[in-house]
C-alpha positions as CSV (number, residue, x, y, z in Angstrom):
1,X,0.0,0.0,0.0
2,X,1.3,3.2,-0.7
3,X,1.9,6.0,1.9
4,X,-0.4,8.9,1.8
5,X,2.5,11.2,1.3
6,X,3.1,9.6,-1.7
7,X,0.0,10.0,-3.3
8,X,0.2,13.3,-2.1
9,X,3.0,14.0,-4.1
10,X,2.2,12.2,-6.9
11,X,-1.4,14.2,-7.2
12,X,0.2,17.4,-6.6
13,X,2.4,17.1,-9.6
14,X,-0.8,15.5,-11.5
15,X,-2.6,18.8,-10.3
16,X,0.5,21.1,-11.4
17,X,0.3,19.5,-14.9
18,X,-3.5,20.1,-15.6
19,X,-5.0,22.6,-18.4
20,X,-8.2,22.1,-19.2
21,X,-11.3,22.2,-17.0
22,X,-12.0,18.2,-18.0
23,X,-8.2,17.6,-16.2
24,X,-9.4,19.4,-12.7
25,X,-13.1,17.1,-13.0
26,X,-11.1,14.2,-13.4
27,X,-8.4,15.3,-10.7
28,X,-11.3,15.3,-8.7
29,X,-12.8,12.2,-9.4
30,X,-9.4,10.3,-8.4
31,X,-9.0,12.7,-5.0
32,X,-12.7,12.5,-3.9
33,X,-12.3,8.9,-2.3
34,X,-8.6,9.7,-0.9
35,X,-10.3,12.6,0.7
36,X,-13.7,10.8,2.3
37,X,-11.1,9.1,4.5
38,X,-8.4,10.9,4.5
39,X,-9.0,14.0,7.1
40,X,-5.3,16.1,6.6
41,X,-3.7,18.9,6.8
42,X,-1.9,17.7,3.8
43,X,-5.3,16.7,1.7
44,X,-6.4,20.5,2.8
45,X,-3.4,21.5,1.3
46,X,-3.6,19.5,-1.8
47,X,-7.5,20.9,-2.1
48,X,-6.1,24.5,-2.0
49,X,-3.7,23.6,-4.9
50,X,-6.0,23.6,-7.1
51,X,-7.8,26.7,-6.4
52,X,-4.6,28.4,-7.3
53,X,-4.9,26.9,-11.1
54,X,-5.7,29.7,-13.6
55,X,-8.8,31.4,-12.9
56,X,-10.6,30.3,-15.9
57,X,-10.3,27.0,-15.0
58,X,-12.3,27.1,-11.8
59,X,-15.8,27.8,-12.6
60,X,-18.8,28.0,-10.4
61,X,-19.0,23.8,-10.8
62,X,-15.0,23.5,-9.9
63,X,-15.9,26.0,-7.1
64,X,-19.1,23.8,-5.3
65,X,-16.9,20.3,-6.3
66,X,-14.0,22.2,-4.1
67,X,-16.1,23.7,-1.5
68,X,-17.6,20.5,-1.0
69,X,-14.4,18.2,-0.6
70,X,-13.0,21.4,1.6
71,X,-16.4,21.1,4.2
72,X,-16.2,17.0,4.7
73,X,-12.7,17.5,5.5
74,X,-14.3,19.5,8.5
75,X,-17.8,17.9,8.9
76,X,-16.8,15.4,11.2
77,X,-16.1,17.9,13.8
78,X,-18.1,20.1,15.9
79,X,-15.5,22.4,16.6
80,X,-14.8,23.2,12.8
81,X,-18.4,24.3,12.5
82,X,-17.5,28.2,12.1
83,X,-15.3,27.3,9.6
84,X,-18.1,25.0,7.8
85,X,-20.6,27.3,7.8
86,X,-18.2,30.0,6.3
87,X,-17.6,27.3,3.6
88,X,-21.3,26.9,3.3
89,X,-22.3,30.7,2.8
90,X,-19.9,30.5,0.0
91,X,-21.1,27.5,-1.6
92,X,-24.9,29.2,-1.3
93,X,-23.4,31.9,-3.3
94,X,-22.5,30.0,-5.9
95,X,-25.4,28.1,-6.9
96,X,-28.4,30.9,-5.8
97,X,-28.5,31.7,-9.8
98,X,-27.4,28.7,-11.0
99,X,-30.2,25.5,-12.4
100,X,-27.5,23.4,-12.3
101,X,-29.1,20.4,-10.4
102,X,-25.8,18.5,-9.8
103,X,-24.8,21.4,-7.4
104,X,-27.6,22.2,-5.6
105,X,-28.3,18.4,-4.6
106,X,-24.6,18.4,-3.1
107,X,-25.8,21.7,-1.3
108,X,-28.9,20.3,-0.1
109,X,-27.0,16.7,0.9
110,X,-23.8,18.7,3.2
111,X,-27.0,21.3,4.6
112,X,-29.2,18.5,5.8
113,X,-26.0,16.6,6.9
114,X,-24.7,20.1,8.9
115,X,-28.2,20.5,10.3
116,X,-28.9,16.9,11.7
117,X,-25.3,17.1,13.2
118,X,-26.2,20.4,15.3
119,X,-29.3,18.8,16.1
120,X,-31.5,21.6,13.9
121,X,-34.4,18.8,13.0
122,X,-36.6,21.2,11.3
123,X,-33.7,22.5,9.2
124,X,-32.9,19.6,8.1
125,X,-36.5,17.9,7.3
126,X,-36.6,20.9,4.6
127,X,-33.7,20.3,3.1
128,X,-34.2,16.6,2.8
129,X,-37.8,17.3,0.9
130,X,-35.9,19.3,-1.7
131,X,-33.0,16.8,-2.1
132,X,-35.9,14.2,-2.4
133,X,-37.8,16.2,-4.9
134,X,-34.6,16.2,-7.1
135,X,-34.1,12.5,-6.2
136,X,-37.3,11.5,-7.0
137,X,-37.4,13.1,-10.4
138,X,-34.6,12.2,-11.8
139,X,-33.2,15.7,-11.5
140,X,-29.6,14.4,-10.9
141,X,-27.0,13.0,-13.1
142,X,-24.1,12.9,-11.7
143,X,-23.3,9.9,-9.4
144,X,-21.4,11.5,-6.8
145,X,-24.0,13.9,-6.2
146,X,-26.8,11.5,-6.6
147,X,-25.6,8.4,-4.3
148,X,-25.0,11.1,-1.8
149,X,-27.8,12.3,-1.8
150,X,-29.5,9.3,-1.6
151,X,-27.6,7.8,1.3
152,X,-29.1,11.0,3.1
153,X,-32.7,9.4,2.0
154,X,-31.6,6.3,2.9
155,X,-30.0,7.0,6.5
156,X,-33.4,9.8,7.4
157,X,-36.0,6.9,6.4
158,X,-33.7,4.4,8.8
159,X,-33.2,7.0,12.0
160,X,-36.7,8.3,12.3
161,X,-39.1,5.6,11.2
162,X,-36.9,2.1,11.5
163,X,-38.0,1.5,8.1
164,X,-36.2,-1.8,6.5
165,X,-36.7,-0.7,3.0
166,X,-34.6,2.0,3.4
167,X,-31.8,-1.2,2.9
168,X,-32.6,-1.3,-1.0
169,X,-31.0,2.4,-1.1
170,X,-28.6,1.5,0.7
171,X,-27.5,-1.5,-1.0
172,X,-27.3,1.0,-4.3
173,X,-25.3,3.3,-2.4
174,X,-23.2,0.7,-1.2
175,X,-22.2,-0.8,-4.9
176,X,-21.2,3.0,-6.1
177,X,-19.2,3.9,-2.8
178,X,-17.6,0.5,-3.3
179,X,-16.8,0.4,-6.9
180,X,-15.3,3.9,-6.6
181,X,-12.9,3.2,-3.2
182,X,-15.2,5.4,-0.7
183,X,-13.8,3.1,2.1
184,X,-15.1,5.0,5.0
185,X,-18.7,5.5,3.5
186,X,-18.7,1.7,2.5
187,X,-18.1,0.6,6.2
188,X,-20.3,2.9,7.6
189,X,-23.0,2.1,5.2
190,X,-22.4,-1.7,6.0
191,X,-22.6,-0.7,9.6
192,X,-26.6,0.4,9.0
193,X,-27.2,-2.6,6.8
194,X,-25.6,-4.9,9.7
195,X,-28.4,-3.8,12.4
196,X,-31.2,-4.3,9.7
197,X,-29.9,-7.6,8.1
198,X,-29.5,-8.9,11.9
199,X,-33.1,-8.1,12.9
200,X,-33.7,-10.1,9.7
201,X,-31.1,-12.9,10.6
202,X,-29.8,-12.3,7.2
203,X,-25.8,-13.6,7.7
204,X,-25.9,-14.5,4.5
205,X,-25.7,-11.0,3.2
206,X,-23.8,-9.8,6.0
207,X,-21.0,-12.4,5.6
208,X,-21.2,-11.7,1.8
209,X,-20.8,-8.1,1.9
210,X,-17.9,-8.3,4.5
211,X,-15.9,-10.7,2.7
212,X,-16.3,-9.3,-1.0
213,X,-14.1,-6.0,1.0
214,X,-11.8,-8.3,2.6
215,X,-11.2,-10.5,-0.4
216,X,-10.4,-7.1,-2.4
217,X,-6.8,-6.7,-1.3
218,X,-6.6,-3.1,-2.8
219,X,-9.6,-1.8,-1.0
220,X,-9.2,-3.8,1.9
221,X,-5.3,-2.3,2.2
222,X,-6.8,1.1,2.0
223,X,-9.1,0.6,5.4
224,X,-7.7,2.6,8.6
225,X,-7.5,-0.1,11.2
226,X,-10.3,1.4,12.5
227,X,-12.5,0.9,9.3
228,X,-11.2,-3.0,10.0
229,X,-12.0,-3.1,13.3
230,X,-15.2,-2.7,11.8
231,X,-15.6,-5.3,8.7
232,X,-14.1,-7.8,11.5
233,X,-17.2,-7.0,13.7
234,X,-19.4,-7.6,11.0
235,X,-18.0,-11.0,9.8
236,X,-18.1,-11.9,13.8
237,X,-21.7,-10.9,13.4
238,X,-22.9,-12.6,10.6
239,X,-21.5,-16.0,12.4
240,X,-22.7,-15.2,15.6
241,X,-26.3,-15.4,13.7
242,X,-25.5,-18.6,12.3
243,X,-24.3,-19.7,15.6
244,X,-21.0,-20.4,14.5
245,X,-19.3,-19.4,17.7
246,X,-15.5,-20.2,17.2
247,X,-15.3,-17.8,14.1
248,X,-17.8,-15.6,15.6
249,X,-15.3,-15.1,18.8
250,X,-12.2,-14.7,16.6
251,X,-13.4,-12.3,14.5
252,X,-15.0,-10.0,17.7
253,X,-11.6,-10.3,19.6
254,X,-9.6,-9.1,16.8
255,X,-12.5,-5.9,16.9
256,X,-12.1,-5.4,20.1
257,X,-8.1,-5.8,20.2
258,X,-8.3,-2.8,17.9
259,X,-11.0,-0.4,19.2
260,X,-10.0,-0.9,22.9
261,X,-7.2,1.8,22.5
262,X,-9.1,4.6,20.6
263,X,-12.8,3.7,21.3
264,X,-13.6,6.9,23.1
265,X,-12.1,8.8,19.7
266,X,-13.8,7.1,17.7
267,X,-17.1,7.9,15.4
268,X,-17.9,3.7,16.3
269,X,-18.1,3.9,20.1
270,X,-21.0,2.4,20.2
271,X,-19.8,-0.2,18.0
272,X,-17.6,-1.4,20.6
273,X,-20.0,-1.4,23.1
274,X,-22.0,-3.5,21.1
275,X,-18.8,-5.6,20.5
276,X,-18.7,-6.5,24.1
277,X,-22.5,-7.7,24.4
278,X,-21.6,-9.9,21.6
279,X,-18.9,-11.5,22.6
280,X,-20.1,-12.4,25.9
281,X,-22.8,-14.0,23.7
282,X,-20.1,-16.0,21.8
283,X,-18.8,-16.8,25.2
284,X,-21.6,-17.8,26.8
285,X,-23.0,-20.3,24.5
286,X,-19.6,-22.1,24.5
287,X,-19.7,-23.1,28.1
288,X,-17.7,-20.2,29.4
289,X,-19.5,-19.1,32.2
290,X,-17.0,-17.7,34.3
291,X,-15.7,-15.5,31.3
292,X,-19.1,-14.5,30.1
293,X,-19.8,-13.2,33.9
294,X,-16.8,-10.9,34.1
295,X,-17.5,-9.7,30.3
296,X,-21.5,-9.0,32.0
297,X,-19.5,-6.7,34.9
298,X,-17.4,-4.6,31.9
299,X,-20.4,-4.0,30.0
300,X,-22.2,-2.9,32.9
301,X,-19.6,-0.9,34.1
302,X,-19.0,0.9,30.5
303,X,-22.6,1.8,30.4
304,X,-22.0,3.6,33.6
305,X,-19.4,5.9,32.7
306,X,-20.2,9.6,31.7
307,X,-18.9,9.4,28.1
308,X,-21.8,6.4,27.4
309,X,-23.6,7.5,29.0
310,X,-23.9,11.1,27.3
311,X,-23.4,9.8,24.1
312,X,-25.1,6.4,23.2
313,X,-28.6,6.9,21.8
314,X,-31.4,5.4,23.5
315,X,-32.1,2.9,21.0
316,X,-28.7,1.4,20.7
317,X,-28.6,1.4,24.8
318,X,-31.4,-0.9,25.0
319,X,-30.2,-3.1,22.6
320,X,-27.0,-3.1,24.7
321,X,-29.0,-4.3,27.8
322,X,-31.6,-6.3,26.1
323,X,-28.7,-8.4,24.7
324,X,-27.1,-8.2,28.2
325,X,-30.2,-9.4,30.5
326,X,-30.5,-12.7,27.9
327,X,-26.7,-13.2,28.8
328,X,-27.9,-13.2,32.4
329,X,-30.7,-15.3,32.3
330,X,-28.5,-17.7,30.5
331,X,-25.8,-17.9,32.7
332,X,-27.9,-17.5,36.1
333,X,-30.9,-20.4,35.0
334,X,-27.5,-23.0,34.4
335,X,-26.7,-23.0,38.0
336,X,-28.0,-25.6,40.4
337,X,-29.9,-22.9,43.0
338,X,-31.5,-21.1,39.6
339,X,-35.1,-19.9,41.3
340,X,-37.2,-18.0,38.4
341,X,-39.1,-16.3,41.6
342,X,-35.5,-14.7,42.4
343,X,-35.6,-13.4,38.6
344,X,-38.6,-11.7,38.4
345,X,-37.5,-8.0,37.6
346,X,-34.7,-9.8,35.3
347,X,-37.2,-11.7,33.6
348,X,-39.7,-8.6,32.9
349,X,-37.1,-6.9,31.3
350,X,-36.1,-9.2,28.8
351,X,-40.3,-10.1,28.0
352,X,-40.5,-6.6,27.3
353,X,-37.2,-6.2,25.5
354,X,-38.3,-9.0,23.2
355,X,-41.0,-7.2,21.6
356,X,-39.2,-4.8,19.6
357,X,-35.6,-5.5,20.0
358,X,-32.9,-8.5,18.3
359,X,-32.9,-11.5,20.3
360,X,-30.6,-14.0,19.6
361,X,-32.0,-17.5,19.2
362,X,-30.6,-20.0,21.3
363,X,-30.7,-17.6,24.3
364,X,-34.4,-16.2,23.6
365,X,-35.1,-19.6,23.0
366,X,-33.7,-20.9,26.8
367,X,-35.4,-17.9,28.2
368,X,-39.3,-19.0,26.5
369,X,-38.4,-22.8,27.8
370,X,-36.9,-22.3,31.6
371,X,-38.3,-18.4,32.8
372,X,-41.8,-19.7,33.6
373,X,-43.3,-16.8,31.9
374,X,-47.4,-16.6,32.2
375,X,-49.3,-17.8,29.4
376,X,-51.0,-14.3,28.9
377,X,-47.2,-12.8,27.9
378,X,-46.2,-16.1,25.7
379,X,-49.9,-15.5,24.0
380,X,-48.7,-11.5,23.5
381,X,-45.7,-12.5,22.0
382,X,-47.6,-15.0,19.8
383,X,-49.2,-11.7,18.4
384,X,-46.1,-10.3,17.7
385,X,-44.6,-9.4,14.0
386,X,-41.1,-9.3,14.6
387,X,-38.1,-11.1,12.7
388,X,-37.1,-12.5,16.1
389,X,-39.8,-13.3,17.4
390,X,-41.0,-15.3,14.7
391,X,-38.1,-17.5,14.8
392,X,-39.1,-18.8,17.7
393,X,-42.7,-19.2,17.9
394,X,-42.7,-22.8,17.8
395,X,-41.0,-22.7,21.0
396,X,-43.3,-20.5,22.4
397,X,-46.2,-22.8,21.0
398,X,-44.3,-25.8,22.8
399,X,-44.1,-24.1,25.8
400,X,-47.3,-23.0,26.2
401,X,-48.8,-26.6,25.4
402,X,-46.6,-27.8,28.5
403,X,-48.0,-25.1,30.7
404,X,-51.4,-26.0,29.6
405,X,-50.6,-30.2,30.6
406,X,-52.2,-31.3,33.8
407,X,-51.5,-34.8,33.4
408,X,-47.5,-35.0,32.2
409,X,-48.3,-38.6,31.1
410,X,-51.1,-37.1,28.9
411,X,-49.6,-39.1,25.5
412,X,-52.0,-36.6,23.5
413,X,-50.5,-33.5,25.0
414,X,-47.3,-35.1,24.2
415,X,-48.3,-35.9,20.5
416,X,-49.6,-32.5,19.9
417,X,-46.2,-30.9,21.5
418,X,-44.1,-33.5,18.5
419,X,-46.6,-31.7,16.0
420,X,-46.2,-28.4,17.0
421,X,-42.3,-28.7,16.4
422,X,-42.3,-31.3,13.3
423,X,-44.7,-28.8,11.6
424,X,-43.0,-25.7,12.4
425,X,-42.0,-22.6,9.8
426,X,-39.0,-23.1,8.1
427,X,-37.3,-20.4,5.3
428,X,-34.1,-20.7,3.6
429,X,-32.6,-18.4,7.0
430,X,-33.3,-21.6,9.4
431,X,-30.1,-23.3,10.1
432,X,-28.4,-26.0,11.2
433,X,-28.4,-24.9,15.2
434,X,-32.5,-24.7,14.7
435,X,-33.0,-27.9,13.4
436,X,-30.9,-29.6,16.3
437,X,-32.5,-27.5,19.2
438,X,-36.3,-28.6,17.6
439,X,-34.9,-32.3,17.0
440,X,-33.9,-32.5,21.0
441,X,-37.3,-31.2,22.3
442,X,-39.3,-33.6,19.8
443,X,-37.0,-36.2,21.6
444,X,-37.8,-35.6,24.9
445,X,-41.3,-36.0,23.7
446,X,-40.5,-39.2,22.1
447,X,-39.0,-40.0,25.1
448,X,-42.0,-39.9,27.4
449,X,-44.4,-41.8,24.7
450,X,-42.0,-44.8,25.5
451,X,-41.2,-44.7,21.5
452,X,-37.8,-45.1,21.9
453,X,-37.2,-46.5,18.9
454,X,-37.8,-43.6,16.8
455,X,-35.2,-41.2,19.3
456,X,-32.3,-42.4,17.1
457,X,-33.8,-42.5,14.3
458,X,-34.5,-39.0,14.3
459,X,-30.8,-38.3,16.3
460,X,-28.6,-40.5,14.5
461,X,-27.7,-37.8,11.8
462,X,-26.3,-35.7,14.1
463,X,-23.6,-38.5,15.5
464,X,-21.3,-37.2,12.5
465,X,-21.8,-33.5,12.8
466,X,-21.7,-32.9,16.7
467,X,-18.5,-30.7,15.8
468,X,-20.9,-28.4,14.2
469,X,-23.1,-28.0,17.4
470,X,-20.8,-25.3,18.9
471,X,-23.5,-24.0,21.6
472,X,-21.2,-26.7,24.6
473,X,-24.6,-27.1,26.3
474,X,-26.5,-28.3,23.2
475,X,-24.1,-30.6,22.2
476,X,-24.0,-32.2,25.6
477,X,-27.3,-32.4,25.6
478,X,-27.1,-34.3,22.2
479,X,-24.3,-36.6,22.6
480,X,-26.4,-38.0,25.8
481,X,-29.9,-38.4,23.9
482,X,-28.2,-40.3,20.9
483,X,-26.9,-42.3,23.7
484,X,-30.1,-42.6,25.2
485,X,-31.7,-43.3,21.5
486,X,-29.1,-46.2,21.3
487,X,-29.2,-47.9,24.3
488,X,-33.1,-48.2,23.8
489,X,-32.4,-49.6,20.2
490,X,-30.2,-52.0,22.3
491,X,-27.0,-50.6,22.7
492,X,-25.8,-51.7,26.4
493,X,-23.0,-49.1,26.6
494,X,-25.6,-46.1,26.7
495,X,-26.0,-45.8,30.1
496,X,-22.0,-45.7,30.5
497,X,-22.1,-43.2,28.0
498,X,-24.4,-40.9,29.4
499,X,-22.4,-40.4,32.6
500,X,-19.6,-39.2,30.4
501,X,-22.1,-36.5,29.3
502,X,-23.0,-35.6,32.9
503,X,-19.3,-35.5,34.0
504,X,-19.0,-32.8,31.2
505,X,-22.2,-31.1,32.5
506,X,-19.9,-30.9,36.4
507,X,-17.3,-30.0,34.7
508,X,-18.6,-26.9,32.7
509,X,-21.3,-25.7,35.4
510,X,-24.4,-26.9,33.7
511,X,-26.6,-27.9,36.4
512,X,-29.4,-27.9,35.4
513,X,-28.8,-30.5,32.3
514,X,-27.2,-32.5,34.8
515,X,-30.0,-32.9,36.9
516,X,-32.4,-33.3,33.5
517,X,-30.0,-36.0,32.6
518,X,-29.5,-37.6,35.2
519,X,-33.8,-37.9,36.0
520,X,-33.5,-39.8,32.3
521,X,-30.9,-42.2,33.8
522,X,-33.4,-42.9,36.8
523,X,-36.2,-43.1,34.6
524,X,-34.3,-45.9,32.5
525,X,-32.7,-47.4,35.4
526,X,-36.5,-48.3,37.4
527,X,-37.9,-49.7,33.8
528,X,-35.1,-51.9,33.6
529,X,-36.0,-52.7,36.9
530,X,-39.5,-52.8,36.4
531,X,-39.2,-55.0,33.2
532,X,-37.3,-57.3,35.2
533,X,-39.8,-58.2,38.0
């Protein structure tokens, strides 16, 4: 990669050589990405450079194309606004007489952008209606002007109405940005698109997005290792959805290793905020309980300090703690002494949380099965329309068929349970983790009709791919029913085997599975018993 001083250099000369106004518009083209990411004294002074070309040069189009690159070198600072709005008055000067549509979108796109910054709503909201008008009939031509403009559709239809189309516009934005080496507007596009394609539990585009920039050694080389902080948070994303924990954790650490130093500085605080929420996720699921209880304590404490405090949104803090209280529950209900009457103000906050927030699957999922909810609030969420949500409202319909069982040998109440889970929704976004959670319950079920036979039937495809079950509870779980399955199918060395998964469940904390396992052993152990007298 070549230094910026270099390119410095080699533009200036570039610059030096130029004589014709279609020289400075293609100057500009090449300098306009350098200069969305490159905030420099020496990019100020290579901007400057080519004011001082002959006057006949630099038109009123050269002069707005200048003035803008000059204003996002400041933008990003609130303390260069007197110079900005200096830099604005001018730019208003130039374009008052002039129907060139090209130049007053840009206008409109750095006003709005200026306004929202110093928090001028109603400002802005104007602005944005005429950059929309000019949008929205195809006023604009040129595609620097256009996908910026856009973007500042995109971003106001995301902020103040949560609307997921807005991720169409942003996916154009995205390929222009991209194609033309706007690093820094590329990751922070992909950051929008990561929150909406998560509530969607889209990895699939997430991971594809990420790794097209990583794969691009050119564009990827030209990232700040902040900007990579970031595309590694979003690949540790998009295989956190998928539950694929082990890349998931990598990917966040090598975040976190970079934003830790220069989070406070940086424009993606919140990011690594988020970062930490996640990863105790990550942690969590792997069996790490310890770990993910001190990661609970940092988040807590960040969220306490005066800078998060003053300057996370509401919306993201909620998220933060939404996330967090699942982490919780998780960790807490594992433990031998877990009491759901202990958890009530714990577990009100995450049924509330649930309705409009991201849950993550596995630990929504352990939250619906083990928090004793009431079957008025599993019924509300029942109602809901929410991509999270509806992920797991077979679990809820399980659940709420075992509240309503007064007989637990009731085989109808059992049957319908099997049904509920055999026939539930499934898209291309259900994966592997899904499959085996539904497959364990319907087991369980299987279980207490006494049709044993069919347990590994339906488990035996898992006995090659229990590498894949990276959630350490889950796969416990697993190795001990296909045990169970087995020994039922007449395998003698199931019992035996199913210790080995309860010595795992000491040995990593999970209580509760060892108890549930161990009442299975019991069960077996007086029908053997019973059988033989």
């Amino acid at each position: 990669m070549k230094k910026h001083s270099e390119v410095f250099t080699k533009y200036r000369k570039i610059i030096a050589r130029a004589s014709t106004k279609e020289d400075i518009i293609e100057i500009l083209n090449f300098i306009r990405p350098i200069a969305s990411y490159t905030k420099s004294i020496p990019m100020q002074n290579m901007i400057k450079s080519i004011y001082d070309k002959d006057k006949y040069l630099i038109d009123n189009e050269i002069n707005c194309f200048l003035l803008d690159l000059e204003i996002r070198q400041l933008y990003h600072s609130l303390e260069n606004m007197s110079k900005i709005e200096v830099l604005i008055q001018k730019m208003q000067y130039l374009i008052e007489n002039s129907k060139n549509n090209n130049l007053q979108a840009l206008f409109y796109q750095i006003v709005w952008y200026i306004e929202k910054l110093k928090g001028n709503k109603k400002k802005s909201s104007i602005v944005l209606n005429k950059i929309k008008y000019l949008v929205e009939n195809d006023k604009i031509d040129d595609l620097y002007s256009l996908n910026y403009c856009k973007y500042s559709l995109a971003y106001e239809l995301w902020i103040e109405k949560h609307d997921v189309k807005c991720s169409v516009i942003f996916e154009e934005c995205l390929e222009y940005f991209y194609k033309n080496g706007f690093v820094r507007s590329v990751i922070q596009i992909l950051c929008i698109l990561n929150i909406i394609y998560q509530r969607e539990h889209n990895s699939k585009k997430i991971l594809e997005r990420s790794k097209r920039i990583i794969m691009n050694q050119d564009f990827f080389n030209d990232l700040t290792n902040e900007l990579k902080a970031i595309l590694y948070y979003s690949i540790g994303l998009g295989h956190m959805i998928d539950l694929n924990l082990n890349f998931a954790e990598s990917f966040f650490k090598d975040a976190y290793n970079i934003l830790k130093p220069i989070h406070k500085k940086s424009i993606y605080f919140s990011n690594f905020i988020n970062l930490h929420s996640f990863l105790c996720t990550v942690i969590s699921l792997q069996g790490k309980l310890e770990q993910s209880l001190q990661l609970i304590e940092d988040v807590e404490n960040l969220l306490n300090q005066e800078f998060f405090e003053k300057n996370l949104d509401l919306n993201t803090k909620k998220q933060i703690l939404h996330t967090l209280n699942l982490n919780k529950f998780y960790v807490y209900s594992r433990r031998r002494n877990f009491d759901t009457e202990e958890m009530q103000n714990l577990i009100k906050e995450i049924y509330f949380g649930c309705k409009n927030l991201y849950s993550d699957f596995m630990l929504v999922s352990e939250f619906i099965l083990n928090s004793n909810l009431e079957c008025i609030k599993m019924e509300e969420l029942m109602r809901l329309d929410n991509f999270s949500i509806n992920r797991v409202k077979h679990i809820i319909q399980y659940t709420l068929q075992k509240s309503n069982i007064k007989e637990e040998l009731n085989d109808c109440k059992h049957l319908q349970r099997v049904e509920i889970l055999k026939n539930r929704d499934r898209t291309k976004k259900t994966n592997f983790i899904e499959n085996v959670f539904a497959d364990l319950l319907i087991a369980q079920q299987l279980f207490s009709l006494k049709r044993y036979e069919e347990i590994y039937s339906l488990l035996r495809k898992y006995e090659t791919q229990l590498h894949r079950i990276e959630v350490l509870e889950l796969r416990i779980f697993m190795e001990a029913f296909i045990q169970v399955g087995k020994f039922k199918s007449g395998d003698p060395l199931g019992p035996a085997l199913q210790y080995m998964a309860i010595k795992k469940c000491r040995q990593y904390g999970f209580s509760g599975l060892e108890k549930k396992l161990l009442d299975y052993l019991d069960m077996q152990y007086k029908e053997i018993q019973s059988f033989n007298i």
